[in-house]
N, C-alpha and C positions, 0 to 999 in steps of 0.2 A: 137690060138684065142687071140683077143687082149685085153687089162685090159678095164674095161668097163668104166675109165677114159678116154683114150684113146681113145676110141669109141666116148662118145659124145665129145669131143674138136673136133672131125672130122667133126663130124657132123654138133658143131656149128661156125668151121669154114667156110662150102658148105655157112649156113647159112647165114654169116655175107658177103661175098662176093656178096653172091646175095644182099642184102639187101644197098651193096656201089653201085651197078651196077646202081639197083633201084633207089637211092636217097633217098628212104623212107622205113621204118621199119613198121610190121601191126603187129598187136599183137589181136588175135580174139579168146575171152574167156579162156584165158590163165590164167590172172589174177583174174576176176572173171568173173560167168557163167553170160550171158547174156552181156558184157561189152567190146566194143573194144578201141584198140589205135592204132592213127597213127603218125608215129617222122619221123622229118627231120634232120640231124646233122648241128650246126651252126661253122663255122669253123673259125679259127684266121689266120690274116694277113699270117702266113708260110704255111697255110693248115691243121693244126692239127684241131681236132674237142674238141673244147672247151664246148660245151651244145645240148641243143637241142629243138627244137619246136614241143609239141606236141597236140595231141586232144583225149582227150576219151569221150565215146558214144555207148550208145546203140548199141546193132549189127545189129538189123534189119536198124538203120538209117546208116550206113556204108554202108550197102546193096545198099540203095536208092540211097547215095550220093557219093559214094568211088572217082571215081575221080576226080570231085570239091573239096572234102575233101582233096585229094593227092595235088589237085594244090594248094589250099590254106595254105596248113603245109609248102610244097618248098618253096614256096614265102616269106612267113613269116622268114625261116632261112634264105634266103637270104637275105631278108631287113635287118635281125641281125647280119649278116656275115659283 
């Protein structure tokens, strides 16, 4: 069995790869109940990710608008990019 360190780094590695795949990071009641977030990473001239654009919001309005909301966080890091 492996150290339960180990375990989540694995874990939030699966995570993070989906999340480049994506373009966008969703974070739904994580932080607090009822409250979501959506991030784009804004990247520097070499491609490193220097910041990020985000939005939080209600979840039930996530629900409603999620991908107008996803297109409007990409775009926005891309205009900062």
């Amino acid at each position: 069995m492996q150290p339960l360190a180990q375990q989540i780094r694995e874990v939030l590695e699966v995570h993070l790869e989906q999340v480049r795949k994506a373009g966008v990071a969703l974070e739904v009641g994580e932080f607090q109940k009822g409250l979501s977030c959506l991030a784009a990473p804004v990247h520097s001239p070499s491609g490193s990710v220097i910041a990020s654009v985000a939005i939080s919001l209600p979840s039930p309005d996530l629900a409603a608008l999620r991908a107008e909301l996803e297109r409007a966080v990409r775009d926005g890091a891309l205009v900062a990019t």
